[in-house]
C-alpha positions in Angstrom: 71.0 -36.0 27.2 72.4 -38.1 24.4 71.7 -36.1 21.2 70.8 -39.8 19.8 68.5 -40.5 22.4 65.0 -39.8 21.4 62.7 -37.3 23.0 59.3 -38.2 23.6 56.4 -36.2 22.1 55.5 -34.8 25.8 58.6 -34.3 26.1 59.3 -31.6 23.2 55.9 -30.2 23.9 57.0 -29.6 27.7 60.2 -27.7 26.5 58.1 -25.8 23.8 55.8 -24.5 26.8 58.5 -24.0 29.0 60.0 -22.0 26.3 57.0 -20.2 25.3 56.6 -19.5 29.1 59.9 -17.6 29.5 60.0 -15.8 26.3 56.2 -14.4 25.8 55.4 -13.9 29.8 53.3 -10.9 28.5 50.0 -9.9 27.2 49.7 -8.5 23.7 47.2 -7.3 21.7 46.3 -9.1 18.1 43.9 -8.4 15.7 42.3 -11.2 13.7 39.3 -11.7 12.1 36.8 -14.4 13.6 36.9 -17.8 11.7 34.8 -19.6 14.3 32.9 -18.8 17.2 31.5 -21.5 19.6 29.5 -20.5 23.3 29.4 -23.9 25.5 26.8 -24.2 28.0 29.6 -23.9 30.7 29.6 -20.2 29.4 33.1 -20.7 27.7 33.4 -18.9 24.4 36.1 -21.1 21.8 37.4 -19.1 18.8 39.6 -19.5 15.8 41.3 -16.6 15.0 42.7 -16.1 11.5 44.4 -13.4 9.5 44.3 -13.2 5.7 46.5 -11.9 2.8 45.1 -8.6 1.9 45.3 -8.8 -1.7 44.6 -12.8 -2.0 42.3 -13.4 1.1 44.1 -16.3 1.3 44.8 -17.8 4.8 48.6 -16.9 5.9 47.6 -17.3 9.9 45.3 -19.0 12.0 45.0 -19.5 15.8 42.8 -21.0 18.3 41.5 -19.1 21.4 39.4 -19.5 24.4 37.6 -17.1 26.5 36.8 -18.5 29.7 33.6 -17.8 30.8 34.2 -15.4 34.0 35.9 -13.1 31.4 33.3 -14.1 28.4 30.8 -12.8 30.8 32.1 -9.5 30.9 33.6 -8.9 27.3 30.3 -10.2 25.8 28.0 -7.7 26.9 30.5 -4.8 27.0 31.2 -5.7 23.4 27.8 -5.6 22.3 26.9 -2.3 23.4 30.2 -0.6 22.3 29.0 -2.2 18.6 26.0 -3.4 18.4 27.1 -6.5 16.8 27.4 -10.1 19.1 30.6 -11.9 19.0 30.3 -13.9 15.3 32.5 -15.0 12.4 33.5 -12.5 10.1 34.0 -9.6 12.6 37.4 -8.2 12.9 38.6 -7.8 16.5 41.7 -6.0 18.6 42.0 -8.8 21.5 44.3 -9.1 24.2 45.9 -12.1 24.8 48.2 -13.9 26.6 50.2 -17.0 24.8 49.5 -20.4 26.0 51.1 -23.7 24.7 49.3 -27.0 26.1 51.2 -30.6 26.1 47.6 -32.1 24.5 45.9 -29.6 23.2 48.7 -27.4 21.3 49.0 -23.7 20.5 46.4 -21.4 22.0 45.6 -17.6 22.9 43.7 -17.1 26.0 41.5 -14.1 25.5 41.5 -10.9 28.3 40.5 -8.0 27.3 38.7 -6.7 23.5 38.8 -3.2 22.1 35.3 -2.8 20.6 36.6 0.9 18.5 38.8 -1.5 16.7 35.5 -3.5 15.2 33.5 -0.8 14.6 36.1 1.5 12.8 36.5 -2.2 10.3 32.6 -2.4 9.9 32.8 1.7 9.4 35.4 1.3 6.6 33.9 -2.0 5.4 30.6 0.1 4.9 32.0 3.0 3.5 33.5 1.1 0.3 30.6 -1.0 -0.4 28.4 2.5 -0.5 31.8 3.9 -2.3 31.8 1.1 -4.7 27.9 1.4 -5.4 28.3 5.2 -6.2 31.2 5.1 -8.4 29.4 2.3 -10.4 26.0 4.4 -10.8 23.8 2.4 -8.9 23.4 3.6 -5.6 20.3 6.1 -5.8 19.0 3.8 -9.1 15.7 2.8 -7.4 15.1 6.1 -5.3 14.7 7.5 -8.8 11.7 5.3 -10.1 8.5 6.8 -9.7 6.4 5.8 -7.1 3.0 4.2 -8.0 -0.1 6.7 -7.2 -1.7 3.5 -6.1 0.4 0.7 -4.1 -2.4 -1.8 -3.5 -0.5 -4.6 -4.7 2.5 -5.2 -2.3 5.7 -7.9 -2.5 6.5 -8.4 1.5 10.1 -9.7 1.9 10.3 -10.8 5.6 10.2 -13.8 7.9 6.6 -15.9 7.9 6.6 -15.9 11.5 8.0 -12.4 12.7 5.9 -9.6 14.7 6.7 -7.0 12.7 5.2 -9.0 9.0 1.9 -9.5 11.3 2.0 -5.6 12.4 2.3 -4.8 8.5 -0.1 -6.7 7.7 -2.8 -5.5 10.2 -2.1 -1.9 10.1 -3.0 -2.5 6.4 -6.4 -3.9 6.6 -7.2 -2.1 9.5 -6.8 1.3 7.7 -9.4 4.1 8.7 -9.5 5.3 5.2 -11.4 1.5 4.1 -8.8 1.3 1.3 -7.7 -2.4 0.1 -4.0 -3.6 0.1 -2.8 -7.0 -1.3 0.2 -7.9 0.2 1.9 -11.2 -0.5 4.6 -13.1 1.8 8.2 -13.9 0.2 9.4 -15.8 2.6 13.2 -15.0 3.9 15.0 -15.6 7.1 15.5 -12.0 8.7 18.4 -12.7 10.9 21.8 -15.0 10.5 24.0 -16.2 7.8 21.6 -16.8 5.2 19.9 -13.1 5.2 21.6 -11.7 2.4 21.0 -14.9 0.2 17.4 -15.3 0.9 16.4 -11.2 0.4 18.3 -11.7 -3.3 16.5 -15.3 -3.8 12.7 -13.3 -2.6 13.6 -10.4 -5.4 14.6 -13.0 -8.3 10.7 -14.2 -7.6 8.9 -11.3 -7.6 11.1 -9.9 -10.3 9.4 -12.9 -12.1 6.0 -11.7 -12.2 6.4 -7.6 -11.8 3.4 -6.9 -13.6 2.0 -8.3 -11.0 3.1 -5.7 -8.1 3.7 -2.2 -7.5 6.2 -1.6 -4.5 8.4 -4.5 -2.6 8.4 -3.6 1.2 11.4 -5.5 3.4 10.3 -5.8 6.9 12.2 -7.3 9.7 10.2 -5.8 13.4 11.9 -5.4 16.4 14.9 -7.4 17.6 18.6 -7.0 18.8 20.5 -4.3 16.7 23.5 -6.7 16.4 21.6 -8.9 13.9 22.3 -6.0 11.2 25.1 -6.5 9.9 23.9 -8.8 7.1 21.7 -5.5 5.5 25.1 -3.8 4.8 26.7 -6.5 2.3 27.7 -4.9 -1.2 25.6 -7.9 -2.9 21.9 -7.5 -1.3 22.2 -3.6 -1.6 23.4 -3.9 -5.2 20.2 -6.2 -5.8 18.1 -3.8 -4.1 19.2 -0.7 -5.7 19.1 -1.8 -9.0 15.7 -3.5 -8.7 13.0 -2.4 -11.4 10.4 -1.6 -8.4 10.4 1.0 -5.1 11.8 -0.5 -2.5 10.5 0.2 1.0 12.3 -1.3 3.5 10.5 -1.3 7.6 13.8 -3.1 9.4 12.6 -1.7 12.6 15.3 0.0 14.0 16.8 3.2 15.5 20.6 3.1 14.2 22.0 4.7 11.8 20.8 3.2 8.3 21.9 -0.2 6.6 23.6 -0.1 3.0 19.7 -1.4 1.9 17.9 1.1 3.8 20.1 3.9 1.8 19.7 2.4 -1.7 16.5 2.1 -0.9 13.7 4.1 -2.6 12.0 5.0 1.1 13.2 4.0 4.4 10.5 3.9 7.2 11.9 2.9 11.0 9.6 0.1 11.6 7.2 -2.4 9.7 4.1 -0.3 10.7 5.6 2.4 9.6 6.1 1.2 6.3 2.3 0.2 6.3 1.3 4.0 7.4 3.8 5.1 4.0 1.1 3.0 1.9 -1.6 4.3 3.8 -0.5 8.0 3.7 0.3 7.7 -0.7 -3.2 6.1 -1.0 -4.7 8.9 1.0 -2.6 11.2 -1.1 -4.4 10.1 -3.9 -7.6 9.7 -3.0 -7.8 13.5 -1.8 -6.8 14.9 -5.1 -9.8 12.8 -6.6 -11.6 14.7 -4.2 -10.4 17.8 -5.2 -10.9 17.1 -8.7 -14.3 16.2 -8.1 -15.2 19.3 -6.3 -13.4 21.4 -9.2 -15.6 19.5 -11.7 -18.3 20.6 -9.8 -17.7 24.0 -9.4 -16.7 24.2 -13.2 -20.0 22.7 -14.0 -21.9 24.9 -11.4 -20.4 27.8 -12.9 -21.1 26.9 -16.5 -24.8 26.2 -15.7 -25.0 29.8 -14.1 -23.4 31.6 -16.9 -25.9 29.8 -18.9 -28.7 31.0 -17.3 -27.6 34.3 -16.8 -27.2 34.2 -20.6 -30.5 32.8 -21.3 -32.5 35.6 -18.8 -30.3 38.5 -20.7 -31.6 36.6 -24.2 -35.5 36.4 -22.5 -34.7 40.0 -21.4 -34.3 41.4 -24.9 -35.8 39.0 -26.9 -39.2 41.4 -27.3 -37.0 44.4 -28.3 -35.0 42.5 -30.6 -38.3 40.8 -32.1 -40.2 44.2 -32.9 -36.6 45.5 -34.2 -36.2 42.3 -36.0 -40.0 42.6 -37.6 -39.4 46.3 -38.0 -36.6 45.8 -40.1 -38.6 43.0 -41.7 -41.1 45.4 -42.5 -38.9 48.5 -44.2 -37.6 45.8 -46.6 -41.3 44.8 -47.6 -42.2 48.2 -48.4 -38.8 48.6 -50.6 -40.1 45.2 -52.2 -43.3 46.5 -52.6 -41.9 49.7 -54.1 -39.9 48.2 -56.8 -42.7 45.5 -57.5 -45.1 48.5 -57.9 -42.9 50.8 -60.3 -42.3 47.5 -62.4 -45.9 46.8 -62.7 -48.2 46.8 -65.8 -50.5 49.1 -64.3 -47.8 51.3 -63.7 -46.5 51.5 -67.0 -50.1 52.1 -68.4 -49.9 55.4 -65.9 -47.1 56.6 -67.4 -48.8 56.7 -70.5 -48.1 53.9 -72.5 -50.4 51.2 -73.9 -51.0 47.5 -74.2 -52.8 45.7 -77.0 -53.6 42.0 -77.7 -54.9 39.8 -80.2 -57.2 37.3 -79.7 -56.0 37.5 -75.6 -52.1 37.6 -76.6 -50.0 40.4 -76.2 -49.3 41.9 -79.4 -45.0 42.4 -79.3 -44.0 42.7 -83.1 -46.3 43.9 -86.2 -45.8 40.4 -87.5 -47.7 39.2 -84.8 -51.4 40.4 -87.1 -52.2 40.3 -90.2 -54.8 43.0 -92.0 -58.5 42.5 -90.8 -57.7 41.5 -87.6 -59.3 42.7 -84.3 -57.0 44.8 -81.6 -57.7 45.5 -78.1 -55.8 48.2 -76.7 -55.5 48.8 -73.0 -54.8 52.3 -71.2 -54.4 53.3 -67.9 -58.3 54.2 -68.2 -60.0 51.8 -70.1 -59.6 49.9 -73.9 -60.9 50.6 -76.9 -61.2 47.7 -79.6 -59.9 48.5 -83.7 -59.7 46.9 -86.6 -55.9 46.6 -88.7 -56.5 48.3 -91.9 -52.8 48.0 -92.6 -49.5 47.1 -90.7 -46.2 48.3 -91.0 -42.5 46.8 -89.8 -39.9 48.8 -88.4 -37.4 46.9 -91.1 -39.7 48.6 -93.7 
């Protein structure tokens, strides 16, 4: 061929399969992370596989890929019970592929064979440093350390308006044998997908609003495939949720091991009703130690009110022994009253001898008290006699 002479696009693209053919006739196996992932109803799965820069996460490779759908129809379910997870962007994957080059439709990978350790050794690590990163900043058992309210009545429900598991919650609450009341409120967020992580964050900037207004925030999911739960273990919605001012109760319903939120978490229970029978169980708590409380009050009361009465029967017991003791002693100090009044008495004094006299009915205490010529009575213990002063005399004289 004439190195002037023009080769046509075909052409080139012919000699670049051709080439691709000879050189890469083998299968290899390529890890990537998944940029795109598209199921056709023909059962064909389409990818994009891309690989970034580790320190950048900038895009330095990118490739298209198809799984055809006799081979889809094996590696999807084989891929989903090795990991849990479905086939979705963001996973990283070990595929084996063989190298295809098309005339029309370019560069491509066909997809045989996946190596399911090889995704869940990524999410493994990819876990590990988000609960790494939360513990060396502090955060990660934050919320398990706030107390938890003696009384959850009022309850913040993140979960999906329309899923089993909200309804379950809901009804295992009001249909308590206990008769207690609950007030849980709906914050609506999807449950499953993409937007998961934003709409939990978006439900606890709301009730983060009004917290006065709520004691515990429960996150409830219900049943469903195990794959969808990849979006509870982002470093973003457990950060939120462990640093959140209220208990958290998460109810995801399943059986795994737990997400990044159920372990920042301030209680994990396995399913939505269980999460209900938590709020049940604390209320019950509480309302048994009222009981207990009660019955001590009334056994502290009981017990006063005998003690009481024992004391008043020993009082009625000896109350006639200590009256007539009382009176007796009464009595001895009347007589030594009586005693000392007696020895102090006039009567007394005239006994011993000496003798009272008055002037005109006034006791006579000083010589100045009567003059010459007037009439004395003196008193004895016997009797009186009357005199006349015929002359006085003072003790100055």
């Amino acid at each position: 061929m004439n190195e002037l002479e023009p080769l046509t696009l075909y052409s080139l693209n012919n000699i670049v399969r051709a080439t691709i053919n000879r050189d890469m006739p083998s299968r290899y196996w390529v890890t990537g992370e998944l940029s795109e992932v598209r199921e056709t109803a023909s059962g064909h799965c389409y990818i994009e596989l891309v690989q970034r820069d580790e320190a950048t996460r900038e895009l330095v490779a990118k490739a298209r890929g198809t799984i055809w759908a006799r081979t889809y129809s094996l590696l999807r379910p084989y891929f989903l019970e090795q990991t849990g997870e479905r086939f979705s962007v963001g996973l990283k994957v070990l595929l084996q592929v063989t190298v295809d080059f098309h005339e029309l439709y370019g560069f491509a990978l066909d997809v045989c064979d996946i190596e399911p350790a090889y995704t869940i050794g990524d999410m493994a690590r990819q876990k590990q440093q988000i609960i790494k990163r939360l513990t060396n900043e502090g955060v990660i058992d934050l919320n398990k350390e706030l107390p938890f309210p003696e009384l959850p009545q009022r309850i913040a429900v993140i979960s999906s308006s329309t899923a089993a598991g909200y309804g379950d919650f809901c009804h295992q609450l009001k249909n308590n044998p206990y008769g207690f009341v609950f007030y849980p409120s709906l914050f609506a967020s999807p449950m499953q997908g993409a937007k998961v992580e934003q709409g939990i964050i978006e439900a606890l900037n709301r009730i983060a609003e009004h917290l006065e207004q709520w004691d515990v925030v429960v996150i409830i999911r219900g049943g469903g495939a195990t794959s969808e739960l990849s979006c509870f273990d982002t470093y973003d919605l457990a950060n939120n949720c462990a640093q959140f001012p209220l208990p958290i109760i998460t109810g995801i319903g399943h059986q795994r091991d737990d997400t990044v939120v159920d372990m920042v978490a301030h209680t994990r229970a396995k399913t939505p009703t269980a999460a209900a029978e938590l709020l049940i169980h604390a209320m019950s708590a509480q309302a048994q130690y009222v009981d207990s409380l009660k019955n001590d009050i009334a056994l502290a009361v009981s017990g006063s009110v005998d003690n009481m009465r024992r004391n008043i029967q020993t009082i009625l017991h000896n109350l006639p022994m200590s009256v007539a003791l009382y009176l007796q002693q009464q009595q001895h100090k009347l007589a030594l009253w009586e005693n000392t009044v007696n020895s102090a008495s006039p009567r007394r004094i005239l006994e011993l001898g000496y003798t009272l006299t008055t002037c005109n009915g006034k006791v006579v205490r000083s010589s100045a008290n009567i003059a010459s010529g007037d009439v004395v009575v003196t008193h004895t213990a016997k009797g009186n006699f009357t005199s006349i002063v015929t002359d006085k005399k003072n003790d100055n004289e």
